[in-house]
KEKOL-690207 format. One record per residue: z, x, y of N, C-alpha, C in turn. Coordinates in steps of 0.02 Angstrom, whole numbers, plus 50000, padded with zeros to 5 digits. Each point is the difference from the previous one (the first is absolute). Example, Ala and Ser with C-alpha at 12.3 -4.5 7.8 and 13.67 -1.06 7.14 Angstrom:
2
503905066049716500004995550059500005004550060/499644998250053500035004250059500374996150055/
END
This chain:
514
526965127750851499884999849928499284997949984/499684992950043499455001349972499565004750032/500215002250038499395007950025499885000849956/500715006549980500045003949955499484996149927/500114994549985499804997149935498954998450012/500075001150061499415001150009499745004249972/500095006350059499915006249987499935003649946/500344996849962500105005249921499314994849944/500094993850018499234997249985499225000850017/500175003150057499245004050031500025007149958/500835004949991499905004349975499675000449920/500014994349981500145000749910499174996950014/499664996050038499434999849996499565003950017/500015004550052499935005950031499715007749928/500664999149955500185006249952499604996249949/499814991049980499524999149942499435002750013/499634996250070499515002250032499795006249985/500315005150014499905008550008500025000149942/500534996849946499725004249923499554996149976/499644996850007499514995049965499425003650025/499755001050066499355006050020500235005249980/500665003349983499915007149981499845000849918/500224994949980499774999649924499324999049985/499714993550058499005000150004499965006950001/500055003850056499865007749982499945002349975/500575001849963500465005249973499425002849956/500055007949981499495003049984500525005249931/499934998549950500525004749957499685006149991/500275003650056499555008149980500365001549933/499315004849960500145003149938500164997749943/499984993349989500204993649968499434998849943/499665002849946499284996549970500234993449990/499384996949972500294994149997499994999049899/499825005949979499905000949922500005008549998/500085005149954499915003349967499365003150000/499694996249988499305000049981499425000150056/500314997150052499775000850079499925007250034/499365000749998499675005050061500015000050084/499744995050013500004998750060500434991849984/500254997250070500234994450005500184998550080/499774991750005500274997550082500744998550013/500245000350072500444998250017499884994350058/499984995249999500074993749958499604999549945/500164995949957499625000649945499354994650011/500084995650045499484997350013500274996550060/499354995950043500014997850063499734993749993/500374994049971499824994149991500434994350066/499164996250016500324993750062499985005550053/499955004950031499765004050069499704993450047/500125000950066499594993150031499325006950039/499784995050003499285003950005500245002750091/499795004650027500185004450070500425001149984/500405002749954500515004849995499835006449955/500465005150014499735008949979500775001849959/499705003749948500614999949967499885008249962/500615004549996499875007549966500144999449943/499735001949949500105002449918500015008750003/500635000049958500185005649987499715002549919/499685004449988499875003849943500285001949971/500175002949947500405006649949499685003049962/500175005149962499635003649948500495006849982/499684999249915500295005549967499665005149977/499285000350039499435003049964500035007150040/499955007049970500115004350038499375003850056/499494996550000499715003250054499654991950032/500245000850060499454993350043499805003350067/499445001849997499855002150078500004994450077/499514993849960500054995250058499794995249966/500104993750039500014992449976499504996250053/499784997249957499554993550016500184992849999/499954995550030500134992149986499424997250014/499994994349949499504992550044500274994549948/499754994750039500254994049949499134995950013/500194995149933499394996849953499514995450050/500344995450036499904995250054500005003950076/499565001350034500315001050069500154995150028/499424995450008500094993950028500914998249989/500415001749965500664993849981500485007650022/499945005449995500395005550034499585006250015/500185005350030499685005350004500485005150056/499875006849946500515006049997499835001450068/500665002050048499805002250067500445008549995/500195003749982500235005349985500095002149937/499855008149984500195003049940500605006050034/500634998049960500335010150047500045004749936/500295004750035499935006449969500134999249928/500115006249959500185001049960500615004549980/500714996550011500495001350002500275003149929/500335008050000500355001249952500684997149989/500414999549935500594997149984500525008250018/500334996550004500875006549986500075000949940/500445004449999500235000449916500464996149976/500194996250042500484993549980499824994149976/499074999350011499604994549988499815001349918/499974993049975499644999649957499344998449991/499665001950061499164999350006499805007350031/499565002249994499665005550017499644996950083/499614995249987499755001050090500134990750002/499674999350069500074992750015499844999950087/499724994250012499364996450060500354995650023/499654994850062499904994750000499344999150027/499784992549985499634996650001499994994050044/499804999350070500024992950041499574995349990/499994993949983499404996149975500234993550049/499434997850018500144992250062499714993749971/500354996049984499964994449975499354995350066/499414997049955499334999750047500074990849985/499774997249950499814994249977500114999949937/500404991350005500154997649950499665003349920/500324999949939499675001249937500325005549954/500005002649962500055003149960499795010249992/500325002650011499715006649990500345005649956/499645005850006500245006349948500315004950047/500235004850009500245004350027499995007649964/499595003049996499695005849942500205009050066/500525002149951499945007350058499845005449929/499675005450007499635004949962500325005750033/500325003749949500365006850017499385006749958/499925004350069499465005949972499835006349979/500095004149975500235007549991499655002750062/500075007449983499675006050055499255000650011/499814995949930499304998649976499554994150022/500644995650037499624991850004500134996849931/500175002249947499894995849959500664996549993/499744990749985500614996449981500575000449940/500485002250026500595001949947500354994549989/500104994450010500354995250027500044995850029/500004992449994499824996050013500524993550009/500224995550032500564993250004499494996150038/500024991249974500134995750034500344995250007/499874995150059500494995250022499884995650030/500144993249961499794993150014500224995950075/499764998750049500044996650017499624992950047/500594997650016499544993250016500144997050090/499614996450027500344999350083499744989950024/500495001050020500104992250023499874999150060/499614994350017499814995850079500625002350055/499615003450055500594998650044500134994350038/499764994249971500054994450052500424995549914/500015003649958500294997549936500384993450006/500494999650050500284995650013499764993450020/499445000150031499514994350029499904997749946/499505004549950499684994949950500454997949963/500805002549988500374996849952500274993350051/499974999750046500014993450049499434994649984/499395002649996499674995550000499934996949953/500055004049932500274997449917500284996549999/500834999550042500384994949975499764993950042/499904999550064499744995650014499284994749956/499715003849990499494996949947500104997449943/500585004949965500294995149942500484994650011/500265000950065500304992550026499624994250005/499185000350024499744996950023499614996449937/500005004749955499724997649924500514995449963/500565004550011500484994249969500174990650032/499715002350067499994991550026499484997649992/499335003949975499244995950000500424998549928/500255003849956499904996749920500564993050010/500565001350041500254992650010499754994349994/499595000250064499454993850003499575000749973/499545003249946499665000149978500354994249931/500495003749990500424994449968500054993249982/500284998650076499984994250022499514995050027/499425002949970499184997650013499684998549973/500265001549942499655000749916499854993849983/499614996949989499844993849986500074996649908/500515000249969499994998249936499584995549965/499484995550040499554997049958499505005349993/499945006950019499235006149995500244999149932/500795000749971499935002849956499644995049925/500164994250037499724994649939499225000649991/499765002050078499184999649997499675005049960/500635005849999499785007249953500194997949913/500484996450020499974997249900499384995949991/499614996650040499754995049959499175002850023/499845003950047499385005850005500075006950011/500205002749946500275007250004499425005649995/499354997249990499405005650004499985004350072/500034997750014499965003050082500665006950013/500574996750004500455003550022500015005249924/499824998549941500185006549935499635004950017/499294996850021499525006450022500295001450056/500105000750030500345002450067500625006549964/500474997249958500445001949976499775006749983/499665001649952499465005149966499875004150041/499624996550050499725005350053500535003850039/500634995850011500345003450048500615003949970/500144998849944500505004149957499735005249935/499404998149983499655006249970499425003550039/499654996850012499335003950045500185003150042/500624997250044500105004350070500175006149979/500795000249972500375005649969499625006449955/499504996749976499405005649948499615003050053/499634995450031499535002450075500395005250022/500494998350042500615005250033500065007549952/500334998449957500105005249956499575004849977/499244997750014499555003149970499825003250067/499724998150039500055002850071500315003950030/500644998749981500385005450029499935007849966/499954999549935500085004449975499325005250005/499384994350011499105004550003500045003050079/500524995850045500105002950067500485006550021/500534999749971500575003650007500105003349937/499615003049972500315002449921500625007650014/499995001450067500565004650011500504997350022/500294995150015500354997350050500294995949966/500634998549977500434994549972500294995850017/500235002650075500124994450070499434995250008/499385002250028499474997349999500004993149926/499955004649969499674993749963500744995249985/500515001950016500484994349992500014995350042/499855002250066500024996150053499194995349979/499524999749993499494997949998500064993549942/500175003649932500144997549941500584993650008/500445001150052500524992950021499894995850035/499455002050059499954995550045499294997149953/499565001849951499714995249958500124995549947/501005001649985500384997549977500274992850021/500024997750061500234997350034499654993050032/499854996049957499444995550022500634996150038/499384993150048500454995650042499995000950069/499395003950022499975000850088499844993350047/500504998750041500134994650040499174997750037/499605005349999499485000050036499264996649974/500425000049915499134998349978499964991249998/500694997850012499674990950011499684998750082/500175003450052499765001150044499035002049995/499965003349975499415002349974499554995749932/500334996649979499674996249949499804994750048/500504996950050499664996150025499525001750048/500005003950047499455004650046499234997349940/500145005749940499315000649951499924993849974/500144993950005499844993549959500214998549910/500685004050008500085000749908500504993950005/500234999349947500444993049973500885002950027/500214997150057500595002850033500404996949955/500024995149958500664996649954500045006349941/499425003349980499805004649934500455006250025/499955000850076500205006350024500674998449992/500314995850033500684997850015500715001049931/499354999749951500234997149926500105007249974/499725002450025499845007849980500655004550027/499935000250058500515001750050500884996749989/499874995649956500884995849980500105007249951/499474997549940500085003949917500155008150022/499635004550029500085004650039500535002750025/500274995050051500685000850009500664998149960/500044997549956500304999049964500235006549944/499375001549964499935002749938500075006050018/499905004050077499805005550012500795005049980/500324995650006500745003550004500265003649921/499374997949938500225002249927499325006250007/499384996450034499265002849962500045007250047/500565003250052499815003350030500565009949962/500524995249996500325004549978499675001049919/499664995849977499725001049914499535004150011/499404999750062499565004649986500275009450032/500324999950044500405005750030500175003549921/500524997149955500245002849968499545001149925/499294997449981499405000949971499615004150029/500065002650072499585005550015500135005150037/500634999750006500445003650049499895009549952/500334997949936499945007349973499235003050002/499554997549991499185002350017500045002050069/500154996350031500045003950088500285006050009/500744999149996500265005450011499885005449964/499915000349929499845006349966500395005249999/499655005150026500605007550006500274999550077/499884995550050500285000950068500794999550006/500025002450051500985003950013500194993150049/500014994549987500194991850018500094995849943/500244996449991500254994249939499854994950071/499794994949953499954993950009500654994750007/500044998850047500994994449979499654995449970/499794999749926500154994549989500444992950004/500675003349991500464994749996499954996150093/500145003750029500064999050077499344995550011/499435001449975499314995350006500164993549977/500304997049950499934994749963500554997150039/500695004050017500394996750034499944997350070/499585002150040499724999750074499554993149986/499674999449955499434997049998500404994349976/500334999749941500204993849964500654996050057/500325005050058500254997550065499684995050061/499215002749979499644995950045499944992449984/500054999249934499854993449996500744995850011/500475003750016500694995450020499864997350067/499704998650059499964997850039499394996549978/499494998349973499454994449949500514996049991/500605001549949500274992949955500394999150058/500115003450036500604994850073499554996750014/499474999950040499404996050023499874992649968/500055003249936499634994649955500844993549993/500585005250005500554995749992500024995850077/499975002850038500064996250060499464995250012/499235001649969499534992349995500284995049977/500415002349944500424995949958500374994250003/500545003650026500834997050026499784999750095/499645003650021500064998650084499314999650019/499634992149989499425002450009499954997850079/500384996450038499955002750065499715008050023/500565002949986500065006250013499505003049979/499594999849931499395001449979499404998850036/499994993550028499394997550058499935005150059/500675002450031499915002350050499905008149977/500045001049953500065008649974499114999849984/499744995849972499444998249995499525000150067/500154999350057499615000650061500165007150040/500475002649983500005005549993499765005449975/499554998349932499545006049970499504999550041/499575000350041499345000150036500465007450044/500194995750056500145006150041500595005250003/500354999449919500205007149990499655005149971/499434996849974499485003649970499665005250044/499984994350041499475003550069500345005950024/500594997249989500535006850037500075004649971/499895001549924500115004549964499355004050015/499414997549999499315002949997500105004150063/500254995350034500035005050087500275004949980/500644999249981500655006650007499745003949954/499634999849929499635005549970499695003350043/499454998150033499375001950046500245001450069/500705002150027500345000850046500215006449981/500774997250002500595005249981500025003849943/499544994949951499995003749929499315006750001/499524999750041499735004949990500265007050055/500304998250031500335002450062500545008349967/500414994749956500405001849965499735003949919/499505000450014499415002349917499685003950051/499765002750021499375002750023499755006649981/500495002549961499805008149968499634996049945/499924994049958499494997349961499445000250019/499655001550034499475000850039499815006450013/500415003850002500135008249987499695002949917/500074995649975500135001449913499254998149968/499944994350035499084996449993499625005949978/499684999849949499415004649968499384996549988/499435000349982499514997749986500104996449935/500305004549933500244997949956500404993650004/500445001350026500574992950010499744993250035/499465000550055499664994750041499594996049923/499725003649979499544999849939500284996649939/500725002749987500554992849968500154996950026/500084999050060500244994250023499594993449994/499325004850035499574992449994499774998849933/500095003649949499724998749943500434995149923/500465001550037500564993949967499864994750040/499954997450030499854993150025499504996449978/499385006850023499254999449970500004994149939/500245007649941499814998849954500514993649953/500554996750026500154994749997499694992150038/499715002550038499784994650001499284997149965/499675006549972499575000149962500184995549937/500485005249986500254996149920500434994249978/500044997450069500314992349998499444997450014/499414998950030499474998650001499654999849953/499945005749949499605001849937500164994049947/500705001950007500264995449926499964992650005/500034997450066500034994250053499314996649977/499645002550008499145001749985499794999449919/500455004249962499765000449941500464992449969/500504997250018500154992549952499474992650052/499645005750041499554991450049500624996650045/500525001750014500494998250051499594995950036/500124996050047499704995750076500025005850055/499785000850024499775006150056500654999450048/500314995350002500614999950050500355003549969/500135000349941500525001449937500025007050014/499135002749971500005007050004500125003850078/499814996150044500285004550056500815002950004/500254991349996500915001850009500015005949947/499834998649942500225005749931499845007950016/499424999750040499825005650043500515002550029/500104998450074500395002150038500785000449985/500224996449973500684998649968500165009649943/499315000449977500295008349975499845002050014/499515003050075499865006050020500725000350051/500514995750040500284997550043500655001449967/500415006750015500465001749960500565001950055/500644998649972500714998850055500305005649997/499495003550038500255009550025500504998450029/500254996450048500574999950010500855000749974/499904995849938500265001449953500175006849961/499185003249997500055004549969500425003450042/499755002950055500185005050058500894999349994/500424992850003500475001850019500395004249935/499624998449923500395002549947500095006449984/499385001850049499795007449999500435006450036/500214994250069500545002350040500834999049996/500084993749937500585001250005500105001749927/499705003049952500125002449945500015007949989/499625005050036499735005949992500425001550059/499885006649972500405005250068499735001450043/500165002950082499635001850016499785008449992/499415000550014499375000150047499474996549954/500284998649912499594995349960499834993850038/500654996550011499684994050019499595000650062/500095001950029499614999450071499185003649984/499845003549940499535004249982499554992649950/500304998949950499554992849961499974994150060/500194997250038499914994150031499385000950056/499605007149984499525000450040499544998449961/499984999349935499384997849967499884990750010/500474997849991500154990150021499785000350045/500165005550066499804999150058499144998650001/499925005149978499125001649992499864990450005/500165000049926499804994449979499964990950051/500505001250041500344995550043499375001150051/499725003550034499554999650037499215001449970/499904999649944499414999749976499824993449965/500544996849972499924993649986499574994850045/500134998850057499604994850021499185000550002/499985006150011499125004749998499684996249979/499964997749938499554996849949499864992050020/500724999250021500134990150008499635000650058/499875001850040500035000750096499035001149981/500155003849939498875001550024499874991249967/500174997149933499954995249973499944994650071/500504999550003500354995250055499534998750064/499505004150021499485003350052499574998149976/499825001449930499244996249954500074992649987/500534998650013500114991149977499854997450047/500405002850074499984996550065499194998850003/499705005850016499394999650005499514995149957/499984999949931499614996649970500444991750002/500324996750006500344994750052499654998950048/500005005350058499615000950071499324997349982/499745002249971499014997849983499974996349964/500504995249968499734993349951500274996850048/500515000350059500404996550044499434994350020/499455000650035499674995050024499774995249967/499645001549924499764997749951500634994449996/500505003249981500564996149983500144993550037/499895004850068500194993250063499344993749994/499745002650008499224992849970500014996649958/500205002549947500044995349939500714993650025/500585006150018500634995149998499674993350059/499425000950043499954996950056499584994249987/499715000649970499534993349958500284996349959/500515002949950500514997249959500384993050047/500355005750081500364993450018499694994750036/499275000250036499664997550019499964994049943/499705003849913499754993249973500784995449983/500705004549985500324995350010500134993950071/500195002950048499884994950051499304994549991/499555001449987499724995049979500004995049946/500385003449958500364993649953500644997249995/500425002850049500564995950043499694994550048/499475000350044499664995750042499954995249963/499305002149962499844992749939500584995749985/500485005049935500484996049975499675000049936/499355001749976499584998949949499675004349986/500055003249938499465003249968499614998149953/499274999949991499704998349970499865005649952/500194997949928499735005149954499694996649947/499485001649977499804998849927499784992449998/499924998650066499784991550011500584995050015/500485004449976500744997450028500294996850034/500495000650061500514999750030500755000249982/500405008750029500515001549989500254996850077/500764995749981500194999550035500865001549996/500125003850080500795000049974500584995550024/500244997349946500544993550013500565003650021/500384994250025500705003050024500495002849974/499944998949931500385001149950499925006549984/499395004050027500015006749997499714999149906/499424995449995499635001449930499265001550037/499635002749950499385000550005499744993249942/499584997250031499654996149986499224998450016/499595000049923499304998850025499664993449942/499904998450064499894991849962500384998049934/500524999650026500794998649954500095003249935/499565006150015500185004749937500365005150035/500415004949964500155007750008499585001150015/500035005350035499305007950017500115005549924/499284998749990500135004949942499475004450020/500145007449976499765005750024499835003949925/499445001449994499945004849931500214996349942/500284993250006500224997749936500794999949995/500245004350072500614998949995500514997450044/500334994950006500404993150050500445004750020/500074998950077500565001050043500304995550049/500504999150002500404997450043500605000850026/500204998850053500485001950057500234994450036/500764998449984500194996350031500605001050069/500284993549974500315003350089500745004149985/500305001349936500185005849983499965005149995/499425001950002499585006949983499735001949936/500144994649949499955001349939499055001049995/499855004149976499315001749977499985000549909/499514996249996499704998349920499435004449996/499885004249969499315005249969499914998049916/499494997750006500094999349892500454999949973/500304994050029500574999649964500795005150022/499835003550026500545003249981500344997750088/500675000150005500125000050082500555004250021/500035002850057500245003250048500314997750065/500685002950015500094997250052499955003250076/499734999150053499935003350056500154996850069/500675004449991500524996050065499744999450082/499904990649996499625001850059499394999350020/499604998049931499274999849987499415008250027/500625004850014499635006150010500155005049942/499535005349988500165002549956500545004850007/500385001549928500635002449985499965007749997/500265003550043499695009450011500445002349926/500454994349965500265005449936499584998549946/499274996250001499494997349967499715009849985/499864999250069499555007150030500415007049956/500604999650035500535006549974499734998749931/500074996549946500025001149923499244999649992/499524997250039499455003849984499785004949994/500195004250057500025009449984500315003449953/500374994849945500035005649936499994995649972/
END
């Protein structure tokens, strides 16, 4: 019994099998597909083909004289026609007068036309059909591997990112908010306009193109630019502060600008935009943020150790991008144009310009303007890339996530020449530097020896009590009294401060930079 119950389960899968390819086939001779139809394909189109595969289109026609037929399609590069056959008459049982086929071999990923031209006795075109289609990665499966893995890996950086979050940034951003608003500006209007405008003076044929370009300038919050703020000498608390607001907010400001410029993109192109699917992907990301932030919360054990964990999952992600992830991408590199190298680096460029500019134009502190710099040329393609891939269809998605790409390896260009001009000019004040610091500690050791400095006819001496004393007055400087006791308390004109420790307080420093 269960043989038999086998058997008849291989059979019934066996008989779907066979009618499911005979229906891919199936070719409805004599069939128009309107009235009004001259010529027409059988399939009506060849959408998702994996690229090395060859596939026949069958012709029809009701037109009474066709001597011979021609094919080509729009793209070779993405297919190209490898046979034309004869020119077959119908029976009198047909409702078409003649009819062909057409073999066309699916080449590389993208989008194409499929155009066959029917000709009289004369050559001249009597008749004309085309037919859309499109062909998918044959390694398709990899990169949808490497996708999910990456959005796994995002969803555990936003965990701990979470759970890292430091809730006093946010008090330091209520009570000096110049810094991080300009930042704000730059990275939720300047970027998104930059992008948008770019894309469109770059790609004005291409709607993929400029979507892909236009999102990943959408997308502020790249893990890379506090790394880089500190490399360039900018204010890493300004960056940090930047990089919270960023991640936070990105989850409303990304789906708002998509759906403000989405209809300008697309225009007359044969793709819609998922909106809805964008806002929902994105506004999902931040559910592993508020776990994070709940588990700092309620388990801040568990938070400490999730917390020593962001360094080297980071590292791991950068690897497995720059591994498996290009491994698994590599027809992106296929796609590279002069044009596209040319956006890539030019969105970065020109953000870091204009966080600089504006940085520049309110007199910021030069630490300020660097972080504000880098913080918006430094955009979370990553992000973009995965929305790109799990929102759009394919051969779309896999077609826009080459423009982020661009961008992802042109970004550092700029930081890396900077970064080379700093070292160096460092390098040649280096000695200068070292001389000065070297006489400094020399003349201190000599007034540790003494015990005494003589100033102004003076004698400062220091008591145990940790006061300065000169001839049983305060030390007054410029007119204005300081003192330091063995608390740490420091008096300036009056006003006092406390510095734990008698050294100075680095959250003195932090609120100085804005």
């Amino acid at each position: 019994m269960r043989a038999a119950a086998v058997v008849t389960l291989v059979a019934a899968l066996l008989s779907l099998t066979c009618g499911w390819r005979g229906a891919a086939a199936q070719t409805v001779d004599g069939e128009a597909g309107s009235e009004e139809e001259e010529v027409w394909m059988e399939p009506r189109q060849l959408m998702q083909v994996v690229e090395g595969t060859s596939h026949v289109v069958r012709w029809f026609t009701v037109l009474p004289d066709v001597a011979s037929v021609t094919a080509k399609v729009e793209d070779e590069r993405v297919s190209r026609v490898e046979a034309v056959g004869p020119v077959l008459n119908a029976s009198s049982l047909d409702n078409f007068t003649f009819s062909g086929i057409v073999e066309v071999s699916a080449t590389f990923i993208g989008y194409n036309k499929l155009r066959v031209f029917l000709h009289d006795d004369l050559g001249s075109v009597t008749g004309e059909v085309e037919m859309p289609m499109s062909v998918l990665l044959s390694y398709q499966k990899l990169s949808d591997l490497f996708m999910m893995i990456a959005s796994v890996l995002v969803a555990v950086l936003y965990v701990i990112m979470g759970a890292t979050l430091d809730m006093k940034v946010l008090a330091l951003i209520i009570k000096k908010p110049i810094g991080p608003l300009v930042g704000i500006v730059c990275q939720y209007l300047f970027m998104p306009l930059i992008a948008f405008g770019l894309a469109k003076a770059t790609f004005p044929d291409n709607p993929l193109g400029q979507l892909g370009l236009f999102l990943g300038g959408s997308c502020p919050g790249g893990g890379a630019s506090n790394m880089w703020t500190h490399l360039l000498g900018g204010s890493l608390d300004l960056s940090i502060m930047m990089t919270f607001i960023s991640t936070v907010t990105a989850f409303a400001t990304v789906p708002l600008w998509v759906l403000l410029m989405g209809p300008t993109i697309v225009g007359d192109a044969n793709f819609v935009i998922p909106y809805k699917d964008i806002a929902v992907l994105v506004f999902s990301l931040s559910m592993p943020c508020a776990l994070g932030i709940l588990i700092a919360k309620f388990l801040p054990r568990v938070g400490k150790v999730l917390g020593k964990m962001l360094t080297p999952l980071t590292l791991f992600n950068v690897i497995f991008l720059f591994t498996f992830g290009v491994y698994a991408n590599l027809y992106v590199f296929s796609l590279f144009e002069v044009k596209t190298i040319f956006a890539g680096f030019g969105l970065p460029f020109l953000g870091y310009l204009s966080g600089m500019g504006l940085a520049s134009l309110l007199r910021l502190p030069m630490k300020d303007r660097v972080a504000i710099s880098i913080e918006t040329g430094i955009q979370n393609m990553t992000i973009a890339i995965i929305i790109l891939k799990l929102t759009l269809e394919a051969p779309a998605s896999e077609l826009t996530v080459v423009f982020p790409a661009a961008a992802v390896l042109m970004t550092p260009i700029p930081l890396l020449v900077m970064l080379i001009i700093r070292r160096l000019y460092l390098w040649r004040r280096g000695p200068q530097e070292e001389e000065e610091k070297t006489e400094k500690e020399k003349e201190m050791e000599a007034k540790e020896t003494n015990g005494k400095v003589e100033s102004g006819g003076g004698k400062a001496e220091a008591g145990g009590g940790g006061t300065v004393e000169k001839d049983g007055n305060k030390a007054k400087t410029g007119g204005a009294k300081e003192e330091q006791t063995d608390e740490g308390k420091v008096e300036r004109n009056g006003t006092a401060g406390v510095v734990e420790g008698g050294i100075d307080n680095p959250g003195v420093e932090v609120e100085d930079t804005f």
